[in-house]
C-alpha positions as CSV (number, residue, x, y, z in Angstrom):
1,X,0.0,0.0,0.0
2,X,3.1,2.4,1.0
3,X,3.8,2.3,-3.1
4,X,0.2,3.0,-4.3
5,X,-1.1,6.0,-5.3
6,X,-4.4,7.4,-3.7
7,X,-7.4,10.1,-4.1
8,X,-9.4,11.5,-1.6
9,X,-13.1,10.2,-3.1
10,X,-15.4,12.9,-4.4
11,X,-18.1,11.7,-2.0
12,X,-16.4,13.0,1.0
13,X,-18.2,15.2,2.4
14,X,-16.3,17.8,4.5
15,X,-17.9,20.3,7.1
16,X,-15.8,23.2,8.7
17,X,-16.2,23.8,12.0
18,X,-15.8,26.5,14.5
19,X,-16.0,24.8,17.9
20,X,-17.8,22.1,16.6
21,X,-20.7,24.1,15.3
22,X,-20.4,24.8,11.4
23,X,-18.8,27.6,9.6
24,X,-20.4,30.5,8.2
25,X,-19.2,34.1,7.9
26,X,-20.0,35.4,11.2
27,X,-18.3,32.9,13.0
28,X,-15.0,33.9,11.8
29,X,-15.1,37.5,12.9
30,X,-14.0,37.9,16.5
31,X,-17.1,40.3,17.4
32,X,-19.8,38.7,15.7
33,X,-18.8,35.1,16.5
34,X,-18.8,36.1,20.0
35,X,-22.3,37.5,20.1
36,X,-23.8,34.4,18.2
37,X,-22.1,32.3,20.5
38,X,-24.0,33.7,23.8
39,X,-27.3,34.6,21.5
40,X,-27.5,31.4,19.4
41,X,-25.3,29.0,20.5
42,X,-25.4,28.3,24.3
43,X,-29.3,29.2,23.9
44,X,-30.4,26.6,21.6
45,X,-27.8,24.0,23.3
46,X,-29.5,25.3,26.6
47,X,-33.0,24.9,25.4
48,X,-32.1,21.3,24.3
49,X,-30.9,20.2,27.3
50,X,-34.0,21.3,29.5
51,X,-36.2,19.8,26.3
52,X,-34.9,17.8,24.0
53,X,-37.9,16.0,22.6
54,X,-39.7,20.0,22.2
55,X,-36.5,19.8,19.7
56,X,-37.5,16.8,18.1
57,X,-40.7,17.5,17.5
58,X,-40.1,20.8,16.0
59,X,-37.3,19.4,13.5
60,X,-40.2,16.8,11.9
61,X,-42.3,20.0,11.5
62,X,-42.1,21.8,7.9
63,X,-43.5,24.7,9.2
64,X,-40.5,25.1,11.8
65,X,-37.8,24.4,9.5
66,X,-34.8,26.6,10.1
67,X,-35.7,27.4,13.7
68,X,-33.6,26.9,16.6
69,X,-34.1,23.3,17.2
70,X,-31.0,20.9,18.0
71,X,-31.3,17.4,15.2
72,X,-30.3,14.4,17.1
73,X,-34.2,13.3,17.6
74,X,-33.8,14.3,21.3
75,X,-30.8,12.3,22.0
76,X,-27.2,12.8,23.0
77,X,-27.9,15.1,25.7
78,X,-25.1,15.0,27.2
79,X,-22.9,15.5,24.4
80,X,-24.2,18.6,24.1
81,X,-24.5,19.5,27.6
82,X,-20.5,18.8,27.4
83,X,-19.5,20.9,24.2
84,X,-21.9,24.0,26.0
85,X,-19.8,23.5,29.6
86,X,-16.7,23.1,27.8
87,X,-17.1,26.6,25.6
88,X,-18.2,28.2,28.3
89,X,-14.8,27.3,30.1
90,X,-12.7,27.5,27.2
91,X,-14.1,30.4,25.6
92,X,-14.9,32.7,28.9
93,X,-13.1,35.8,26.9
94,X,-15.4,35.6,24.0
95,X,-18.2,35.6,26.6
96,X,-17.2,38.3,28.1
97,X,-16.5,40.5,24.9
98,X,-20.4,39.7,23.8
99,X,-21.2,41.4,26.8
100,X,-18.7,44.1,26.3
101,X,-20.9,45.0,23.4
102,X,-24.1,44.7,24.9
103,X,-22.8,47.5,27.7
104,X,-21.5,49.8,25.2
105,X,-24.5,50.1,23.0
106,X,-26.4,50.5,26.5
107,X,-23.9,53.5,27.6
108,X,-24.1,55.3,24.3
109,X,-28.1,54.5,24.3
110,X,-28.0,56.5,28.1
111,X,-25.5,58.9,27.2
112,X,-24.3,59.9,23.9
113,X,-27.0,62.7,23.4
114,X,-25.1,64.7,20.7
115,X,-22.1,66.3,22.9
116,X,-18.7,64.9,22.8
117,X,-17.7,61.4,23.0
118,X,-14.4,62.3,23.8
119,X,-15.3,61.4,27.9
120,X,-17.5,58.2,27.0
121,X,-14.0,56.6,26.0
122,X,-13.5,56.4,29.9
123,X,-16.3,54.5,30.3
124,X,-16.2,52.1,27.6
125,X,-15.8,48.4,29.0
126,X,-11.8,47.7,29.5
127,X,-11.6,44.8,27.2
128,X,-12.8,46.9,24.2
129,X,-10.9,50.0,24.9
130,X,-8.6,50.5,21.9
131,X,-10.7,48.4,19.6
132,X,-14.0,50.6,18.8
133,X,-14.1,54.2,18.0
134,X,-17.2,56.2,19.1
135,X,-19.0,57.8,16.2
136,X,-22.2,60.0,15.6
137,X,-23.8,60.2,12.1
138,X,-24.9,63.8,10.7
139,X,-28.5,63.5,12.8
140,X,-26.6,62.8,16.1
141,X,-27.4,59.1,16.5
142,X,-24.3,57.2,18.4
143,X,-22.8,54.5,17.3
144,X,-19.4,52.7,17.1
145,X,-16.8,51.3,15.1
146,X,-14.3,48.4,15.2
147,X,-11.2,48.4,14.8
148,X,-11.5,44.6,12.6
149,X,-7.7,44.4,11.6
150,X,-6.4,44.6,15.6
151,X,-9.7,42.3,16.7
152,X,-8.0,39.2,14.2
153,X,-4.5,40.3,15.7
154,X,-6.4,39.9,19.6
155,X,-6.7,36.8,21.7
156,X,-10.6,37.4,20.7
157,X,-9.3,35.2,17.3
158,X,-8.6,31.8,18.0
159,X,-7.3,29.6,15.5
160,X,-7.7,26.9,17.7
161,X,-11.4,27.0,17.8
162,X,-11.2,25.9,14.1
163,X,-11.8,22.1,12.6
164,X,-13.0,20.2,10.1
165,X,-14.9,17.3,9.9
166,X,-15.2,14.4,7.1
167,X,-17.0,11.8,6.5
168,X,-19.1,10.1,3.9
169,X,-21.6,11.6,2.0
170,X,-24.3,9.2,0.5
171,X,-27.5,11.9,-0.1
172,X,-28.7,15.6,0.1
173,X,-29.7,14.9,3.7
174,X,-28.3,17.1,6.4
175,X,-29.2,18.7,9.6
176,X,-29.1,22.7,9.2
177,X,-26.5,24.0,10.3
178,X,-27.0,27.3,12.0
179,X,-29.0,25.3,14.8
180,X,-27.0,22.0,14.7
181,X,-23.5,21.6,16.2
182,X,-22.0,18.5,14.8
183,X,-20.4,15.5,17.1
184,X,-18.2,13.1,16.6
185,X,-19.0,9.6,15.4
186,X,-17.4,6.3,14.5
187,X,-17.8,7.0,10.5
188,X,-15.9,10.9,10.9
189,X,-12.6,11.9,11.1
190,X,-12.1,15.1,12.9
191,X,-9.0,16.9,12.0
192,X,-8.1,20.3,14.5
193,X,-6.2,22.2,12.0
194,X,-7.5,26.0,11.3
195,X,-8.7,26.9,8.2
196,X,-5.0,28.8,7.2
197,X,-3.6,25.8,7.2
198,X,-1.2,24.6,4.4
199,X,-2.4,20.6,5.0
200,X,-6.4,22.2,4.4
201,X,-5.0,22.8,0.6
202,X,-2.9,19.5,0.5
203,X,-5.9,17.8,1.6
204,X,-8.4,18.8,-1.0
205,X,-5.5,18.5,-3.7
206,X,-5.7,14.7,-3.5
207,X,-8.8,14.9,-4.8
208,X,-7.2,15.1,-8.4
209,X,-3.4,14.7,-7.4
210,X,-3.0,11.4,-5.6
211,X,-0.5,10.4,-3.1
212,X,0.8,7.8,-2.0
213,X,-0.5,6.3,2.0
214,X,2.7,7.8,3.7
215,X,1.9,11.0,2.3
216,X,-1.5,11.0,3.1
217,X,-1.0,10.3,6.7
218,X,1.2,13.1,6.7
219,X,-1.3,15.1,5.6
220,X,-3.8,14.1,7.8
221,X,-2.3,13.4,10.9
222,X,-4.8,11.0,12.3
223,X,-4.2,8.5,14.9
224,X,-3.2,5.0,13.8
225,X,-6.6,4.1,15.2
226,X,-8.5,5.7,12.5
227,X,-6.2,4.2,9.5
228,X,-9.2,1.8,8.2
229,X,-11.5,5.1,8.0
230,X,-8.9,7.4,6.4
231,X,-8.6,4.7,3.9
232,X,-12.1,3.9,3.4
233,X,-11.8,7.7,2.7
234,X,-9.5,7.1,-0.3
235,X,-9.4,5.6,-3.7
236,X,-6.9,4.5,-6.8
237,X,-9.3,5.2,-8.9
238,X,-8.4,8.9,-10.8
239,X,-11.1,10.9,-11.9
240,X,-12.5,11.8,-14.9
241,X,-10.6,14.7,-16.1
242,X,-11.9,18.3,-16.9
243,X,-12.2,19.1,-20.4
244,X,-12.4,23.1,-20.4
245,X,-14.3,25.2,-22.7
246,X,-12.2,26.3,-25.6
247,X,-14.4,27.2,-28.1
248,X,-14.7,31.3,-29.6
249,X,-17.4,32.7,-27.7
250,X,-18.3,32.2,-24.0
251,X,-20.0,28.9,-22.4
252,X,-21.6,29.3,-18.4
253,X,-23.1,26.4,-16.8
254,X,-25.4,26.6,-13.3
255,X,-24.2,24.4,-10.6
256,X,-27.2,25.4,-8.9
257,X,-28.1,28.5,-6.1
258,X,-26.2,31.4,-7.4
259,X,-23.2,29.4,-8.5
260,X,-22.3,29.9,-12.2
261,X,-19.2,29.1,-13.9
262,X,-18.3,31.5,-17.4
263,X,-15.5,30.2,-18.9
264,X,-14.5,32.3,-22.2
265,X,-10.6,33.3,-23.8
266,X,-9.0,30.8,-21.7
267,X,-10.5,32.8,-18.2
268,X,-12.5,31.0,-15.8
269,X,-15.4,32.8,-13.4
270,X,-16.5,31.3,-10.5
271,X,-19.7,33.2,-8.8
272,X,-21.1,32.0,-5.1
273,X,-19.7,28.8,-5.1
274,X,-21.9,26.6,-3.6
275,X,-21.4,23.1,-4.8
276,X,-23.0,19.2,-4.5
277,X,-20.5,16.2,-4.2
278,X,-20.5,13.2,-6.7
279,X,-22.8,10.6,-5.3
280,X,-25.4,8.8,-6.6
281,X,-28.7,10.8,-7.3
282,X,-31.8,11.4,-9.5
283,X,-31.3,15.4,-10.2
284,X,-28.5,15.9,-12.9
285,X,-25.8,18.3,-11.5
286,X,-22.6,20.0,-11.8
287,X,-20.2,18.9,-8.8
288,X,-16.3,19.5,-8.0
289,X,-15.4,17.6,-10.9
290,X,-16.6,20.0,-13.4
291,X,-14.3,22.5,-12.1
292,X,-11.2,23.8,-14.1
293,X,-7.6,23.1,-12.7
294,X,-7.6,26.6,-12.6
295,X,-9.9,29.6,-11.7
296,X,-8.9,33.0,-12.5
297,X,-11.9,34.8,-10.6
298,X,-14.0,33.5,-8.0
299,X,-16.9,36.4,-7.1
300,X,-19.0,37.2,-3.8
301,X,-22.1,38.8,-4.6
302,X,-22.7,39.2,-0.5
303,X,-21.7,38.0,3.2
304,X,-24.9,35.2,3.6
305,X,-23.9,31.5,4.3
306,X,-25.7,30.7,0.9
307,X,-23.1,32.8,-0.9
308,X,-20.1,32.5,1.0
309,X,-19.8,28.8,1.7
310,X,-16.5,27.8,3.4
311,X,-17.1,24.2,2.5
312,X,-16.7,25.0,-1.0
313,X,-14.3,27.7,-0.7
314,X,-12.0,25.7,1.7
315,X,-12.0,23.1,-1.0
316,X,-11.1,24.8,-4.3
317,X,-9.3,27.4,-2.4
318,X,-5.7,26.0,-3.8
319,X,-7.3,26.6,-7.5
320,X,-8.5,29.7,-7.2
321,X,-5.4,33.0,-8.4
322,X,-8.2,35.7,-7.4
323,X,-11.5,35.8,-4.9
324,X,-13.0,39.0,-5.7
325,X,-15.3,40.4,-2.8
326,X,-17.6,44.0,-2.2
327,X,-15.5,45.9,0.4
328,X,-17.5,46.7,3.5
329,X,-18.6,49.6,5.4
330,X,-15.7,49.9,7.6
331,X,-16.1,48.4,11.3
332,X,-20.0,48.3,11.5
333,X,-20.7,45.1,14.0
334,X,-23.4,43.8,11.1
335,X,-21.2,44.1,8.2
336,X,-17.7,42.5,8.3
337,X,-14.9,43.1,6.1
338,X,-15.2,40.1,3.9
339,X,-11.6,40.6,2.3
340,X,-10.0,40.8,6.5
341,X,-12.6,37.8,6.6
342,X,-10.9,35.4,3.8
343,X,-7.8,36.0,4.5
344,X,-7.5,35.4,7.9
345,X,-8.8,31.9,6.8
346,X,-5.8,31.6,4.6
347,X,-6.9,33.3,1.3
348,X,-4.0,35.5,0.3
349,X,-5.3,36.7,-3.2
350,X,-8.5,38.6,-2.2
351,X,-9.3,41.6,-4.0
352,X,-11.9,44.3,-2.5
353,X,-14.0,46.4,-4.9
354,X,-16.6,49.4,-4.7
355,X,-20.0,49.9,-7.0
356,X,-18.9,51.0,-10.4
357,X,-15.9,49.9,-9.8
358,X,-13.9,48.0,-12.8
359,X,-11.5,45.2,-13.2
360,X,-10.5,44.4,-16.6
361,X,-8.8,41.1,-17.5
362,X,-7.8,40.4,-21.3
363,X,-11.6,41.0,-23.1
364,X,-12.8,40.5,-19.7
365,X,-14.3,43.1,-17.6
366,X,-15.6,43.0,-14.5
367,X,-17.9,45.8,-13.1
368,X,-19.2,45.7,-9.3
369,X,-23.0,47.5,-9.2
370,X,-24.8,48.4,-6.3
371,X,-27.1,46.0,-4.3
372,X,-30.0,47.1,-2.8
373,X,-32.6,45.0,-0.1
374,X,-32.1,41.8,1.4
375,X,-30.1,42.7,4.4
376,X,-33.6,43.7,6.4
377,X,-32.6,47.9,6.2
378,X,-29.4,46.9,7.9
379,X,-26.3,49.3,7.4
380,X,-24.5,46.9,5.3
381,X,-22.1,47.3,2.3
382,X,-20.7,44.1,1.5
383,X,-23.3,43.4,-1.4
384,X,-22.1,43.6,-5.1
385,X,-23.8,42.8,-8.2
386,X,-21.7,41.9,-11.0
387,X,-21.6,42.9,-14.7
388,X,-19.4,40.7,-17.0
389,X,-18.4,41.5,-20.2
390,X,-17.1,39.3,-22.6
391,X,-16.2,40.1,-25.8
392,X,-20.0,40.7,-27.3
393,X,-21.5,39.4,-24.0
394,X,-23.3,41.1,-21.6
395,X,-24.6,39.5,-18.5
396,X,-25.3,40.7,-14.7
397,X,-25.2,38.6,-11.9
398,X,-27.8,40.5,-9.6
399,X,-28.3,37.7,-6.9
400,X,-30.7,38.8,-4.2
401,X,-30.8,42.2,-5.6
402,X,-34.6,43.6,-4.6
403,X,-35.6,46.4,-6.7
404,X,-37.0,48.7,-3.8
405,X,-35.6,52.0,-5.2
406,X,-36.1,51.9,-9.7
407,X,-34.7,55.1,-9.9
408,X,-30.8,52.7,-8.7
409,X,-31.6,50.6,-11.8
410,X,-32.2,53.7,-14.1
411,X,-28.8,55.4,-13.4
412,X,-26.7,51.7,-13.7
413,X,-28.8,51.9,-17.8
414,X,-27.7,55.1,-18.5
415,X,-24.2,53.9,-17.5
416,X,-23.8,50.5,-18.5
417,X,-26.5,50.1,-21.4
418,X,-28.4,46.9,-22.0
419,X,-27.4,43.7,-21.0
420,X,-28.0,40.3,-22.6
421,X,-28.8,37.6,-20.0
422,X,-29.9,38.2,-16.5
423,X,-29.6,36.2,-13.3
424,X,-31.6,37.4,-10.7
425,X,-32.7,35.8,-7.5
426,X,-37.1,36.0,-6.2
427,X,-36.9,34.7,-2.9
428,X,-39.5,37.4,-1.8
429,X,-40.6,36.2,1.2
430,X,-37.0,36.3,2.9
431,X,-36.7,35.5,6.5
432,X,-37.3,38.5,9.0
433,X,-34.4,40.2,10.4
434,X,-33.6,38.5,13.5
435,X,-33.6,35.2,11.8
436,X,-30.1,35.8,11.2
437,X,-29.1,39.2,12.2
438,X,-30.7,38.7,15.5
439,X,-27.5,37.6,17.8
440,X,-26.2,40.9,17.3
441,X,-29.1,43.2,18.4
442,X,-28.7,44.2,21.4
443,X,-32.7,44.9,22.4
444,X,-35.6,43.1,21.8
445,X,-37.1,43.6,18.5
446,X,-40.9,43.8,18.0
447,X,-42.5,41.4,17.0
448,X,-44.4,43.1,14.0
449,X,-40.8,45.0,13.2
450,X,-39.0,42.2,12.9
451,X,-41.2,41.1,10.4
452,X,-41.2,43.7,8.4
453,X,-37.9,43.8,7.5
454,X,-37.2,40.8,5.3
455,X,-34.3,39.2,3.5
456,X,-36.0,39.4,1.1
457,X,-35.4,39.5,-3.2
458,X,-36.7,41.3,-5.8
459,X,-40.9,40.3,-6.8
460,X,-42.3,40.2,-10.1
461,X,-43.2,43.8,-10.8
462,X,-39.8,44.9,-9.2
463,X,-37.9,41.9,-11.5
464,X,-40.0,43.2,-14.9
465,X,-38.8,46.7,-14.0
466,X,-35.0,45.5,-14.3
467,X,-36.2,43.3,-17.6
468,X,-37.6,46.2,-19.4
469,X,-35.3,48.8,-18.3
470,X,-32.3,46.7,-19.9
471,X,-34.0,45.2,-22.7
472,X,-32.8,41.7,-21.6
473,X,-32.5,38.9,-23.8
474,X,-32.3,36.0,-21.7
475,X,-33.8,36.2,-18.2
476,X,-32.6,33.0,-15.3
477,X,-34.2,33.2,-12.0
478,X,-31.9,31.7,-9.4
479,X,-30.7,31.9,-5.8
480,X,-34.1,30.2,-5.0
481,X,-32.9,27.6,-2.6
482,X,-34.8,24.7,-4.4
483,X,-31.9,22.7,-4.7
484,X,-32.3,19.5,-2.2
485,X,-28.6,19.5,-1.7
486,X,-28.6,23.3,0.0
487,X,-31.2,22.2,2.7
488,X,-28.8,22.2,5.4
489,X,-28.0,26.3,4.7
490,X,-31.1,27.6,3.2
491,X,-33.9,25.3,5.1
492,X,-36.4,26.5,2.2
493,X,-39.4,24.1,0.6
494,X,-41.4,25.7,-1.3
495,X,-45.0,24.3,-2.9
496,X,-46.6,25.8,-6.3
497,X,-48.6,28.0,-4.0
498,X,-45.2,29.5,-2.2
499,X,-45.2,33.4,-3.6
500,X,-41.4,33.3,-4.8
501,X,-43.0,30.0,-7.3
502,X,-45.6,32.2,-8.3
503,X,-43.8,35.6,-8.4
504,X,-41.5,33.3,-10.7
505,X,-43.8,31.8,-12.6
506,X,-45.3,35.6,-13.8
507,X,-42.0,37.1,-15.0
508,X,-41.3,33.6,-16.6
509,X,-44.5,33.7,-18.6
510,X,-44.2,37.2,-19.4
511,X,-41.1,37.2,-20.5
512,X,-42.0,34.3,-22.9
513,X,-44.8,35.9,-24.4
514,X,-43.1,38.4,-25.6
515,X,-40.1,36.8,-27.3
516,X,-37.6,36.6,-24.2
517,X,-35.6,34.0,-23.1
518,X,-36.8,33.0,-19.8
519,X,-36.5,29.9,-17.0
520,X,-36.1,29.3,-13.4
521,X,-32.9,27.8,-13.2
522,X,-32.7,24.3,-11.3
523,X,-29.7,21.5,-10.6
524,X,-27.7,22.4,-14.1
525,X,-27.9,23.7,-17.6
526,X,-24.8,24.9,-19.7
527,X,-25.2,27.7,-22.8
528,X,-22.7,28.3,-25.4
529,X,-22.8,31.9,-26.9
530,X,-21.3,31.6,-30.0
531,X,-18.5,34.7,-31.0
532,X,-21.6,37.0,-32.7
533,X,-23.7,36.5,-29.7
534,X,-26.0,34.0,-30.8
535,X,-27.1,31.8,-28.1
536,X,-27.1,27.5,-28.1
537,X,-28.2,26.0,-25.4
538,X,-26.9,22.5,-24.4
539,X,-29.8,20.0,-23.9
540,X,-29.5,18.3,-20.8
541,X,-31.1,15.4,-19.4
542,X,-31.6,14.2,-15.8
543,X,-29.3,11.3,-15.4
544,X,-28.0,9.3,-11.9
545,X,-24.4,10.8,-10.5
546,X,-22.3,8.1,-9.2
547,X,-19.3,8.6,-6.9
């Protein structure tokens, strides 16, 4: 075996952790992971312990999925009662900075009436003195600022904290993971390594570079007692290889979500990756293996755990020459820098744009556009919609884009002109804020509030605004969720009846009668636009995906 050659298999499913609960952006930030680890965390591992069959009920219920219920069908109690008592112990300082941030909101609430803050710096808590700046915008209303780059450079960021878990992946079943902490089992190997690690890139390397076992355990570092997993893990078997697109005009294929690949001139375009492993399956997709060797951009359309997946990211991270992200509002607790984000998880190639804002790449350009909704009326920057064009080729990449202000879409025409396929996301129901803002408030929102400020997309009238107003082409709803394989981030079913199907289903028949392309994307498709800009689209059928 010590002479063989070996893969990692493309059905091994890997989950990154951050104290055993999984990854997603605001648990990498020292100031918002603290606050969703004493408002989500230790309350929902808290509530199981005093109830854990109220949490196994709720989990069988549609109508409660993606609430804070624990999925381990009211077992392993004390498992969980352990990991809470042991980050409570281990992670005291992060504790105690949550509540930091409580009790300076609460002292510039009571005091900051429009006079000086110059005095308040006495009375900020002791641990965050040096870190925040105390600010007032133009109407007097106090607030602060973080100091992000010293926070990372703090004890407050733990490298230690971060894991990653893999295991076998046989279906699109998984427990959601914003209410879900993962423990170990006999059939996953937990590896402590942070997320900047050199052996993370090694790792997903063998996936199409194999090694032989020596290597691998190198790699891995695993215990000799966990040698039969590891190599259940592994296979000589190599892969079929990638055959890229090098035809004259521009080919994009959806891997599902918002994920889109535009391959065109020998440059590759990777947007929210969000990707399904190989295994065997009934819905025809795109997986890891119809990636390049090499991606020249990867682009973030915004800082939600359906766009910014670490388990993808982690895993083509060693192919990827440039991750191109919005830059952020500058130290606002609810908006992170996404670029201080990446890279202090080991991406050293991120570049940080503004709206109307160009990169230009060969007969490539790249042109960030301003983002509006979604984010529940929250002060938050990092949200970019992307224009691409490509020789002839126009497209924009508006994700969750809601068109709550036409007059935004009105100045982008007059500036950009019309555009030839869009790819816009109608989820417009969204989740109300506190769904997942609501760790950081610091007061109780009202009920009737909180539910009218949505994360919510763009509807039908607001979508056939943006059609119209750029004389569109080709229309593709997406970011919709309807994937099976994204139910662990998005939690979203939706019927015929559900108003982002029928919302949908209006611009799609509109759009057809009068001539325009139109679909709701789902699982793949691929189009090829020839060098004139002609369109062919690629006739695909569903077919099983085997590991």
């Amino acid at each position: 075996m010590d002479h063989d050659n070996f893969y990692l298999r493309q059905n091994i499913q890997v989950e990154p952790l951050v104290d055993h609960w999984y990854a997603w952006p605001y648990l990498i930030p020292p100031a918002t992971a603290a606050r969703n680890i004493t408002e989500r965390h230790l309350k929902i591992m808290d509530s199981y312990i005093a109830n854990p069959l109220i949490h196994a009920n709720a989990v069988k219920n549609p109508k409660m999925m993606g609430g804070p219920f624990i999925d381990y069908d009211g077992k392993r109690v004390d498992e969980i009662r352990s990991l809470r008592d042991r980050i409570r112990k281990e992670r005291a300082h992060l504790l105690e900075l949550s509540a930091a941030l409580a009790t300076l909101d609460a002292i510039l609430r009571e005091t900051a009436k429009g006079y000086s803050l110059q005095p308040l710096y006495l009375k900020i808590p002791d641990i965050l003195r040096g870190y925040v700046e105390l600010v007032y915008d133009l109407n007097n209303h106090p607030s602060f600022r973080l100091v992000e780059p010293l926070l990372y450079k703090s004890k407050y960021y733990d490298r230690s904290q971060q894991s990653l878990f893999l295991s076998l992946i046989q279906n699109d079943d998984r427990p959601f993971v914003l209410s879900t902490p993962r423990l170990e089992s006999d059939d996953t190997l937990h590896l402590r390594r942070p997320f900047d690690d050199d052996s993370v890139d090694r790792l997903f390397r063998l996936k199409t570079e194999p090694q032989p076992w020596p290597v691998i355990k190198e790699i891995v570092q695993a215990g000799d007692a966990q040698d039969a997993l590891l190599q259940s893990f592994l296979t000589m078997e190599s892969p079929s290889p990638y055959v890229p697109y090098m035809g004259p005009g521009v080919r994009w294929r959806y891997f599902g979500h918002a994920c889109i690949l535009i391959e065109s001139n020998g440059i590759s375009m990777l947007f929210d990756p969000v990707l399904s492993y190989t295994y065997e399956s009934d819905i025809s997709r795109y997986t890891y293996l119809d990636l390049p060797e090499k991606i020249d951009y990867v682009l973030i359309t915004h800082n939600h755990q359906d766009h910014v997946l670490f388990e993808t990211l982690l895993q083509i991270r060693h192919k990827v020459k440039n991750i191109v992200v919005p830059r952020n509002g500058g130290g606002h607790l609810q908006d992170p820098s996404l670029k201080l984000l990446l890279k202090n998880c080991g991406f050293r190639n991120v570049i940080e744009i503004t709206e109307m804002e160009e990169l230009r790449d060969s007969q490539v350009s790249i042109t960030g556009l301003p983002f509006f909704g979604e984010h529940a009326d929250l002060d938050i920057q990092s949200k970019m919609a992307w224009l691409v064009r490509v020789g002839p080729h126009t497209l924009l990449f508006a994700a969750d884009s809601c068109n709550i202000e036409p007059r935004l879409y009105e100045h982008i025409h007059r500036e950009t002109g019309n555009i030839d396929a869009l790819f816009l996301g109608m989820e417009c129901n969204g989740a109300p804020l506190s769904w997942l803002y609501g760790p950081l408030l610091t007061q109780r929102v009202e009920r009737s509030m909180d539910e009218s400020r949505r994360l919510a997309g763009s509807n039908y009238e607001q979508a056939r605004h943006i059609v119209d107003l750029f004389h569109c082409r080709e229309v593709y709803v997406y970011a919709m969720g309807q994937e099976p394989w994204l139910n662990y981030i998005m939690s979203i079913k939706y019927t015929e009846e559900s108003r982002p199907i029928v919302e949908s289903n209006r611009l799609i028949q509109s759009c057809q009668e009068q001539g325009i392309i139109a679909e709701r994307l789902f699982g793949e498709k691929e189009i090829l636009r020839e060098k004139g800009g002609h369109r062919r689209p690629m006739v695909t059928t569903p077919v099983a995906v085997t590991s």
